[in-house]
C-alpha positions as CSV (number, residue, x, y, z in Angstrom):
1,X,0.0,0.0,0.0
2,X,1.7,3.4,-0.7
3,X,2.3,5.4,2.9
4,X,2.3,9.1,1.8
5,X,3.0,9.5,5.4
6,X,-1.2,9.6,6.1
7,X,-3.3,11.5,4.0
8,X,-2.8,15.4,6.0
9,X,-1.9,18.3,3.8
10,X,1.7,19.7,4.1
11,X,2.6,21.0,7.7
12,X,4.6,24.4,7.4
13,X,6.5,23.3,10.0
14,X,6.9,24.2,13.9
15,X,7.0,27.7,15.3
16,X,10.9,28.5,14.4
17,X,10.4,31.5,17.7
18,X,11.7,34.6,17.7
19,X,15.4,33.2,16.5
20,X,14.2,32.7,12.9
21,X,11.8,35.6,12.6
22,X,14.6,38.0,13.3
23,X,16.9,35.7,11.1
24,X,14.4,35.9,8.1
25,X,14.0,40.1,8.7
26,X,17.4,40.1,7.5
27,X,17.4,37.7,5.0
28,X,16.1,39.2,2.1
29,X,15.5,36.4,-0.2
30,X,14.0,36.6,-3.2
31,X,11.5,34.2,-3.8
32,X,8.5,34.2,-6.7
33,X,5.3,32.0,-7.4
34,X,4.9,30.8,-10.7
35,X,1.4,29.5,-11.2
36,X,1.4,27.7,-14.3
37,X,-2.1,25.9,-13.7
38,X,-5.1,26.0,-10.9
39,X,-3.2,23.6,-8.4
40,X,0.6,23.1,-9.2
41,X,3.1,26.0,-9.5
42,X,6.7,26.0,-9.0
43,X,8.7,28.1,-6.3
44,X,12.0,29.9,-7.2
45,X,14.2,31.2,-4.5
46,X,17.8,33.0,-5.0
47,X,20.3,33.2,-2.3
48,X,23.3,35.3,-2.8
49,X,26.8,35.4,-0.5
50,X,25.3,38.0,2.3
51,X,22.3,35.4,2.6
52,X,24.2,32.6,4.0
53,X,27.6,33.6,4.2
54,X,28.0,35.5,8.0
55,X,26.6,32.3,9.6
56,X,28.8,29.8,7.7
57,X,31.8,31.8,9.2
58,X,30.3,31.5,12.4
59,X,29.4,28.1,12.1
60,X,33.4,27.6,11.1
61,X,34.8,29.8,13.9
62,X,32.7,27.9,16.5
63,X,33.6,24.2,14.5
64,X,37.5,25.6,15.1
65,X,37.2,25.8,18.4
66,X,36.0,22.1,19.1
67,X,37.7,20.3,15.9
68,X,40.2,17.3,16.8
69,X,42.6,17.3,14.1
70,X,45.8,15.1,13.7
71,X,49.1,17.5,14.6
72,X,47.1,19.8,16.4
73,X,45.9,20.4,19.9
74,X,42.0,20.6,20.1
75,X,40.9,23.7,18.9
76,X,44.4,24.9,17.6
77,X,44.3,24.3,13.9
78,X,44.4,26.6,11.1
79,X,41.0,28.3,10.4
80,X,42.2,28.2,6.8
81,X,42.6,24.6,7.4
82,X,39.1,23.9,9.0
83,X,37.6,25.6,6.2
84,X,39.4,23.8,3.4
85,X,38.4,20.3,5.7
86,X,34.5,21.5,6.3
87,X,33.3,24.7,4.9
88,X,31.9,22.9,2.0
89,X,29.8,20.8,4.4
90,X,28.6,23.5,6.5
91,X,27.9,26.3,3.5
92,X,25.7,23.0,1.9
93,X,24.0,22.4,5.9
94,X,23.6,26.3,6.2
95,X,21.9,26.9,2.9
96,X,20.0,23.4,3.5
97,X,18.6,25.0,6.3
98,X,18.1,28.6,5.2
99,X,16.1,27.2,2.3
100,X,13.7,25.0,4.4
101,X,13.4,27.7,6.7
102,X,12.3,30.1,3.8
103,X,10.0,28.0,1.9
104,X,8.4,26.5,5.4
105,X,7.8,30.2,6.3
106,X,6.2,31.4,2.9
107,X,3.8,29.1,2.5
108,X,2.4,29.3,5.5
109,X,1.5,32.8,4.0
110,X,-0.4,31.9,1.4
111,X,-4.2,31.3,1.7
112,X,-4.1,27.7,-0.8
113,X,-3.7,24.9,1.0
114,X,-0.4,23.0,0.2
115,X,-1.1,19.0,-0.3
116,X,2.0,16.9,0.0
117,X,5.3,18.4,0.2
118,X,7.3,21.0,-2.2
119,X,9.5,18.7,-4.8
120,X,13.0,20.5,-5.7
121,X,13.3,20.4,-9.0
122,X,16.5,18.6,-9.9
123,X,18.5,19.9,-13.5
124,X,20.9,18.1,-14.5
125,X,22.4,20.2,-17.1
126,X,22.9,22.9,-14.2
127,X,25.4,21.3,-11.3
128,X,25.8,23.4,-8.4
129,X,29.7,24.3,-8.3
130,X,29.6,24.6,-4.2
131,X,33.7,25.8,-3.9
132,X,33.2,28.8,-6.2
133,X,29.8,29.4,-6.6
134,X,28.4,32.4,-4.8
135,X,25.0,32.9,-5.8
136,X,22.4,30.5,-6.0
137,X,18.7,29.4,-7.5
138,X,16.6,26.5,-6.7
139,X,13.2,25.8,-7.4
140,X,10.5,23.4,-6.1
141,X,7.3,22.3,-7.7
142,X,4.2,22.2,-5.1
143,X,0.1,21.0,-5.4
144,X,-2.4,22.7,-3.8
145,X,-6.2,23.7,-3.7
146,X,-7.1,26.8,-4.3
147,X,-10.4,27.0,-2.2
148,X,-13.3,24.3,-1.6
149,X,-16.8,25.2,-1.6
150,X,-19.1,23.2,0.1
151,X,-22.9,24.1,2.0
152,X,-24.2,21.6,4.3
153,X,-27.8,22.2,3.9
154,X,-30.7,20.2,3.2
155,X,-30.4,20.1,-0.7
156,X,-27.9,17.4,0.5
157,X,-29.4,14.0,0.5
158,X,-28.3,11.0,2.2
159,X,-29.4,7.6,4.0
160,X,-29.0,6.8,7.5
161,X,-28.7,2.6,7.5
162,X,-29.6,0.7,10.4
163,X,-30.0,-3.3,10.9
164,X,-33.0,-4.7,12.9
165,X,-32.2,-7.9,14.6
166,X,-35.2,-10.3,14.8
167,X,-36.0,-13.3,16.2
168,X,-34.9,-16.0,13.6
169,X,-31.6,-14.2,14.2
170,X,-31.1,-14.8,17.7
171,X,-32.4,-18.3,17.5
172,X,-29.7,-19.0,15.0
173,X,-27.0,-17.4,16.9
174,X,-28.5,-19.3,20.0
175,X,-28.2,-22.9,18.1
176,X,-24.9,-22.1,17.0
177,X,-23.1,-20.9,20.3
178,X,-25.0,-24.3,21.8
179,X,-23.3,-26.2,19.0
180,X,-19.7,-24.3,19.3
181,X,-19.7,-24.3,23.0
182,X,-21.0,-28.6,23.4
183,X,-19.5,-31.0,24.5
184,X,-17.3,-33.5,22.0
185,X,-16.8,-37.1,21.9
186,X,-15.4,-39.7,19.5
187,X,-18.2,-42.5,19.1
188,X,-17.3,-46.0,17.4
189,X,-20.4,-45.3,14.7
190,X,-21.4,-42.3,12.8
191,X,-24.7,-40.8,12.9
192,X,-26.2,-37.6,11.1
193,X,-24.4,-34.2,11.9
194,X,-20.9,-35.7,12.8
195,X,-17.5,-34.7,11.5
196,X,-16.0,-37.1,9.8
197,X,-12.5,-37.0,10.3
198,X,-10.2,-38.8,7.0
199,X,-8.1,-39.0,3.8
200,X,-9.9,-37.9,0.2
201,X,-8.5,-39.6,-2.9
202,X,-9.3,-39.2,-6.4
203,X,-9.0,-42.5,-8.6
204,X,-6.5,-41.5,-11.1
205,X,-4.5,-40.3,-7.9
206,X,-4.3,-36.9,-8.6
207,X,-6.0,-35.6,-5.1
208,X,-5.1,-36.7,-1.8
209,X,-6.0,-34.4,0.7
210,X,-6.7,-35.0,4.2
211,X,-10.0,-33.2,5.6
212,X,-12.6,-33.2,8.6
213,X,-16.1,-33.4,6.8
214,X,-19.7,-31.8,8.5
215,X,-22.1,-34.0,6.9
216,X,-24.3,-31.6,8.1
217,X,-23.6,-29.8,4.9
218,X,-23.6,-32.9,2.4
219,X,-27.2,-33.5,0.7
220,X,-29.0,-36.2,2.3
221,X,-28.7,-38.5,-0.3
222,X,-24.9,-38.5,0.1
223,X,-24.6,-37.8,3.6
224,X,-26.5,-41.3,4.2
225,X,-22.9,-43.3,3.2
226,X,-21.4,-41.4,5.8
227,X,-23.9,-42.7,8.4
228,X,-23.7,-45.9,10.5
229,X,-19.5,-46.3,9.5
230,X,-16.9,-46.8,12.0
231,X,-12.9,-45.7,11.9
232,X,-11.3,-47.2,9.0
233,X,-14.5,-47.7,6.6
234,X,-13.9,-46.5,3.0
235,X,-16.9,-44.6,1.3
236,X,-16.9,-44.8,-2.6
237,X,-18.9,-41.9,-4.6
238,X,-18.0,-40.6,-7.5
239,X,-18.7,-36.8,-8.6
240,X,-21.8,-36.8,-10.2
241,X,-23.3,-37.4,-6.4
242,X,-21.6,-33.8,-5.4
243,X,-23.4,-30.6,-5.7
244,X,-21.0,-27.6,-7.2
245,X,-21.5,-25.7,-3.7
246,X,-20.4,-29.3,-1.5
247,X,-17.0,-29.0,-2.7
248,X,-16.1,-26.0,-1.1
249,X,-18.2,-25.9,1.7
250,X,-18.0,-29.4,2.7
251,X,-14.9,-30.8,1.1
252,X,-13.0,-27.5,1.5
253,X,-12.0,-27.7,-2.2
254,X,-11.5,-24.4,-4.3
255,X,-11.8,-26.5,-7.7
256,X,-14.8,-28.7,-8.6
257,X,-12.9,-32.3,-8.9
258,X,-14.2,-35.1,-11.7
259,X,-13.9,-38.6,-11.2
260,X,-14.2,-41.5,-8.5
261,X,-13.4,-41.3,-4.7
262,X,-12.6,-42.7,-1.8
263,X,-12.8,-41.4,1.8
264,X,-11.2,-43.4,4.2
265,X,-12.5,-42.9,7.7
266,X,-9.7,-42.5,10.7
267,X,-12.3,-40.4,13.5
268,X,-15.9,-39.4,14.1
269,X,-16.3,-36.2,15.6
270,X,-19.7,-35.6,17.6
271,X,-20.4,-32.7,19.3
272,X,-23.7,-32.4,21.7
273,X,-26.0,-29.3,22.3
274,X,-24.6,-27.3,25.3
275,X,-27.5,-26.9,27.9
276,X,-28.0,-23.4,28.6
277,X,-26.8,-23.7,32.2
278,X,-24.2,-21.2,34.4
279,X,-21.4,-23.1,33.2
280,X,-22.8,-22.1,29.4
281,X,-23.4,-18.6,30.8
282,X,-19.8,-17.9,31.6
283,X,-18.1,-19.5,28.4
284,X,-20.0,-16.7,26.3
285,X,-20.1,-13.7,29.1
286,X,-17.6,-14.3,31.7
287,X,-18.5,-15.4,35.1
288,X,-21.5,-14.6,36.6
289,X,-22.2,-11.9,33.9
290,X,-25.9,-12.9,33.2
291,X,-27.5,-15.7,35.6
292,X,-30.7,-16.6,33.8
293,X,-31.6,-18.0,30.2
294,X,-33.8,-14.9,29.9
295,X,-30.8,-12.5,30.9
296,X,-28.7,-14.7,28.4
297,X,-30.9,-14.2,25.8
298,X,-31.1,-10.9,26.3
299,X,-27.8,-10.4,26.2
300,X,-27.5,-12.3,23.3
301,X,-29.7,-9.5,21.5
302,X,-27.9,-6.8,22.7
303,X,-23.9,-7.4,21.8
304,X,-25.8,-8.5,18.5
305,X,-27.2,-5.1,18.1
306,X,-24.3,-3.2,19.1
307,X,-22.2,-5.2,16.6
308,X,-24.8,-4.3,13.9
309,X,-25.0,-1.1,14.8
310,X,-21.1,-0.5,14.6
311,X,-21.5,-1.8,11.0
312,X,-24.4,0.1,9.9
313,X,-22.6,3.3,11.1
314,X,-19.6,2.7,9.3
315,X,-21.7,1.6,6.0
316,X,-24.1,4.7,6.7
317,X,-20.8,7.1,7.5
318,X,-19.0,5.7,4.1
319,X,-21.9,6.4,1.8
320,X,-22.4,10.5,3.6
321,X,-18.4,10.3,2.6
322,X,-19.6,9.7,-0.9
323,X,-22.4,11.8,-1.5
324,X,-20.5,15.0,0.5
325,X,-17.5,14.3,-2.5
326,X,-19.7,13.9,-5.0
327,X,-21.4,17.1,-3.8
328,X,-18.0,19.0,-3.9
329,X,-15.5,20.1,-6.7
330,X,-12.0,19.8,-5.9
331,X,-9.6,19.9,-8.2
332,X,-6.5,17.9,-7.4
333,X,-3.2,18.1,-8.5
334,X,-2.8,14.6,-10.0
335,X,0.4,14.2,-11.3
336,X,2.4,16.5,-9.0
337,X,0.8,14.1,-6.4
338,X,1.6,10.3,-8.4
339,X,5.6,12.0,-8.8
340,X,5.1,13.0,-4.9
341,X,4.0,9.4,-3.9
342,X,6.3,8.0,-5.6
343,X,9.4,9.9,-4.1
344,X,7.9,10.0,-0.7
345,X,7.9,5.9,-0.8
346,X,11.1,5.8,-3.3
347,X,12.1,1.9,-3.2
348,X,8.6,0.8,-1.4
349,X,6.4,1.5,-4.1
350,X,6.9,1.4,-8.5
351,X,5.0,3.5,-10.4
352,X,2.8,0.9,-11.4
353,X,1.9,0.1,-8.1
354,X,1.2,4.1,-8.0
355,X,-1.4,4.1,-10.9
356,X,-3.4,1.6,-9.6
357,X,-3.6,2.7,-6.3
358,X,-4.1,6.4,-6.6
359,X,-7.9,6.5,-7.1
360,X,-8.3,4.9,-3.4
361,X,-5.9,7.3,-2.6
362,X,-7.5,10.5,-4.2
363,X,-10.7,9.6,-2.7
364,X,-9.4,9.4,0.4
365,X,-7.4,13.0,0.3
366,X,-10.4,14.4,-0.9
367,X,-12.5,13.4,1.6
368,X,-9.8,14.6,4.4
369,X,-9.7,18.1,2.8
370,X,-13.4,17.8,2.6
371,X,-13.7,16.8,6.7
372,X,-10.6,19.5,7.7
373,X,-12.5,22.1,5.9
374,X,-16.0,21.3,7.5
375,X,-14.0,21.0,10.9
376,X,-12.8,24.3,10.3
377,X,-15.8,26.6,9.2
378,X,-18.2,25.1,12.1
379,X,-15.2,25.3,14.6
380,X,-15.2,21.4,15.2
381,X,-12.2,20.2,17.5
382,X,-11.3,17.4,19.8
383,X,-10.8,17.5,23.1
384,X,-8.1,15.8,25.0
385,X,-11.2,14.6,27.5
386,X,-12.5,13.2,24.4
387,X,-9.8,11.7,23.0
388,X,-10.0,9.8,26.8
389,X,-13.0,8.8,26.7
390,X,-12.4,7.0,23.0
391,X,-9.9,5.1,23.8
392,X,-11.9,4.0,26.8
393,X,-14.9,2.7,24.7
394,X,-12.3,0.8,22.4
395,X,-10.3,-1.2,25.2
396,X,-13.6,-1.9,26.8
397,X,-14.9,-3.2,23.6
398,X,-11.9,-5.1,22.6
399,X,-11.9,-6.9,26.2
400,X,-16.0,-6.9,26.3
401,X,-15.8,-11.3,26.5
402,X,-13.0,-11.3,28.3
403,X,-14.5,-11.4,31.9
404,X,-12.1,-9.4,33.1
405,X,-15.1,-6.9,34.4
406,X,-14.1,-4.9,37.6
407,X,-9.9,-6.1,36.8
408,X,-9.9,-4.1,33.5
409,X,-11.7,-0.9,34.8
410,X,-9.4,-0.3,38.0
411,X,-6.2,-0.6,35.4
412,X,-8.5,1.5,32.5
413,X,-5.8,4.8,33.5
414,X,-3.0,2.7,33.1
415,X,-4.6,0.5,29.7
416,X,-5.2,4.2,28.0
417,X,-1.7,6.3,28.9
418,X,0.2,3.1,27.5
419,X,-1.9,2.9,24.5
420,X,-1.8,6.9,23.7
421,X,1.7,6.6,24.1
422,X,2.7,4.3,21.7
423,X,3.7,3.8,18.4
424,X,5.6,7.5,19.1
425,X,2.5,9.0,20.0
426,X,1.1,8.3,16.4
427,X,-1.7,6.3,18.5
428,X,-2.6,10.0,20.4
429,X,-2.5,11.6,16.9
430,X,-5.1,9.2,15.0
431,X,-7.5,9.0,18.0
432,X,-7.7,13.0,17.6
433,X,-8.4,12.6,14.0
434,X,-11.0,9.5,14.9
435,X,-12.6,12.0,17.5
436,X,-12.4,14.9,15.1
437,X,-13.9,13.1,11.9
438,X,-17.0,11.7,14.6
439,X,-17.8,14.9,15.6
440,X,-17.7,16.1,12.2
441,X,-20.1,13.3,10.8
442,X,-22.2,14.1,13.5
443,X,-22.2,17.9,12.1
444,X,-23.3,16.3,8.5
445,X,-25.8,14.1,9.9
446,X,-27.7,17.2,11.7
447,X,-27.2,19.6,9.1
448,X,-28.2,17.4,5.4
449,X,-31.3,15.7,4.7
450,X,-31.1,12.6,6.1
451,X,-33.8,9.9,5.5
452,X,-33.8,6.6,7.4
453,X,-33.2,3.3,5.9
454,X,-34.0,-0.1,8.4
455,X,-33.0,-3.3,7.0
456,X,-33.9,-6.5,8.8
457,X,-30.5,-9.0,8.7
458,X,-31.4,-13.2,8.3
459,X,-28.0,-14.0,8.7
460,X,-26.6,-15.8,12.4
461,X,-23.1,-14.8,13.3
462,X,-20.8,-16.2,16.0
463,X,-19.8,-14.7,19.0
């Protein structure tokens, strides 16, 4: 996946204090915009001897003082010396940082909004001669957007999703945590619904494969030879007596096979209903977390809403991010952003790989410029509280079966300053931007029309 270092615009940088502002007074650089289309231009700026040159002498005067060479005592060489040894290397660090100092500071002046960063624009017909050369020109190309304009009103249409669980749901959910959480045996003789542990082979001897098989998902006209056989049997069928769907599902098999087979039986698997006791309880919950088949069921319900409710969000929040883009002209700098990628992630990524990726990528910058600009007009921003509190709802959810109940809450402090710390602190960073972008869907959601949507799911899902 490319990593153009997330998807933020360019960052001018950190307050340089007081040090660089006087610095850049007396620096009087010439640099010029050159606008050569609505979002990429190119930035020139000359530096001539008085630019750079008193704090390179500094820089060498102060290098003197420290520098260990051979036949001298520390400090005691030659300045001349010194210079001829290092100037090259500090006029090249000096002008280095003059120039990102410059740049940093002058686009934070303009009112476009810089994506990526500035590219210098290498020529190689025109080599920098850094012993003799006293004035000098570089130039960067940068991407921008000029201005987006965007009304959150209700000529804006979108559909707020939600997912009903009903009763045939839970039921299913109920036989299948029963059947995942039973007890298992190994009887001498098969019966309907085992797993029928054993080697597959094709006659021509081109499959061997080893397998467990549910013949609770073989037709019942097939699933009757697997009935009534003990550990070592061998069941003949050919393929005609296989449905299409069988071989994956039952067989596990990604390619419909032709031909005779055999299965050789070495164990029967049986597993029996759990009873919906305590013991059940506090396999799904934790102990003593629900104490009656009612409260069970119940609960059941609930962490099946709550996941389908987490879904349905993120479905209902995906399809807003498509209809707000759809409803908003931006005009990105495509290829100053392809060449941009692909020097930000030189050796990770080819410019193949760069092609085919950018329109996830472009959809994704567009809806970040999208959410920062919404965030800004209507004064949206996160809180640290809120960043807390977050992080809070996402350990509980992650340890929600655990059990660990009253345990996990008296360490919650501890759980949330070790997470927010890590990674560098690039976990604090992207539960600011969660927080932020939640506040601002919440904004779109009060502000657009919004129509409701309720869809009733058939499907059972395990806990």
């Amino acid at each position: 996946m490319l990593n153009p270092q997330s998807l933020n615009c360019f960052k001018a940088g950190k307050d340089w204090g007081f040090l660089v502002k006087t610095l850049l007074k007396f620096i009087a650089l010439e640099i010029t915009l050159d606008k050569h289309a609505s979002n990429q231009a190119s930035v020139k700026i000359k530096l001539n001897e008085a630019d750079y040159q008193p704090k390179v002498d500094a820089k060498l005067k102060d290098y003197a003082k420290k520098a260990a060479i051979k036949g001298f005592r520390p400090g005691k060489a030659p300045l001349s010396m010194v210079k001829n040894m290092y100037g090259i290397s500090l006029l090249v660090d000096e002008i280095n940082a003059i120039l990102g100092e410059a740049l940093n500071s002058y686009l934070k002046e303009q009112t476009f909004k810089i994506l990526g960063d500035p590219l210098p624009v290498e020529k190689a017909d025109d080599s920098i001669d850094w012993k003799t050369q006293k004035d000098f020109e570089f130039e960067y190309k940068i991407g921008f957007v000029d201005n987006i304009s965007l009304s959150l009103d209700s000529k804006i249409e979108g559909t707020n999703y939600s997912i009903k669980v009903d009763d045939k749901l839970i039921n299913e959910t109920l036989d299948n945590l029963k059947n995942q959480y039973g007890k298992s045996s190994n009887p001498e003789t098969s019966q309907a619904g085992d797993n029928i542990y054993g080697e597959l082979k094709s006659e021509d001897g081109a499959l061997t494969q080893t397998l467990a098989l549910p013949t609770s998902k073989l037709s019942k006209k097939l699933a009757e030879k697997f009935i009534g056989i003990s550990s070592g049997a061998v069941i003949e069928f050919d393929s005609k007596s296989v449905k299409k769907d069988e071989w994956s599902d039952a067989f596990g098999l990604e390619k419909e096979p032709k031909g005779n087979f055999t299965f050789t039986v070495k164990n029967i698997n049986r597993t029996e209903t759990a009873e919906m006791n305590q013991e059940f309880f506090d396999k799904i919950f934790g102990p003593e977390a629900v104490k009656t088949e009612e409260e069970f069921i119940n609960k059941v319900k609930e962490t099946l809403q709550g996941s389908y409710d987490r879904e349905s969000k993120v479905f209902t929040e995906e399809e807003l991010k498509k209809v707000l883009t759809e409803n908003t002209k931006i005009d990105l700098p495509v290829e100053f952003l392809k060449e941009w990628l692909l020097r930000a992630n030189e050796g990770k990524v080819t410019s193949e790989d760069v092609e085919n990726e950018f329109p996830i990528y472009a959809n994704q910058l567009t809806w970040s410029l999208i959410s920062n600009h919404i965030a800004k007009e209507n004064s949206v921003q996160a809180e640290h509280e809120e960043v807390i509190e977050k992080t809070k709802e996402m350990i509980r959810e992650q340890f929600a079966s655990s059990g660990l109940g009253m345990q996990m809450e008296a360490s919650m402090d501890m759980f949330v300053d070790n997470y927010l710390k890590g990674n560098e602190g690039q976990n604090y960073m992207n539960m600011l931007t969660s927080v932020q972008n939640d506040k601002v869907m919440s904004l779109i959601k009060e502000k657009i029309k919004l129509k409701e949507n309720n869809s009733v799911l058939m499907n059972s899902r395990n806990f």
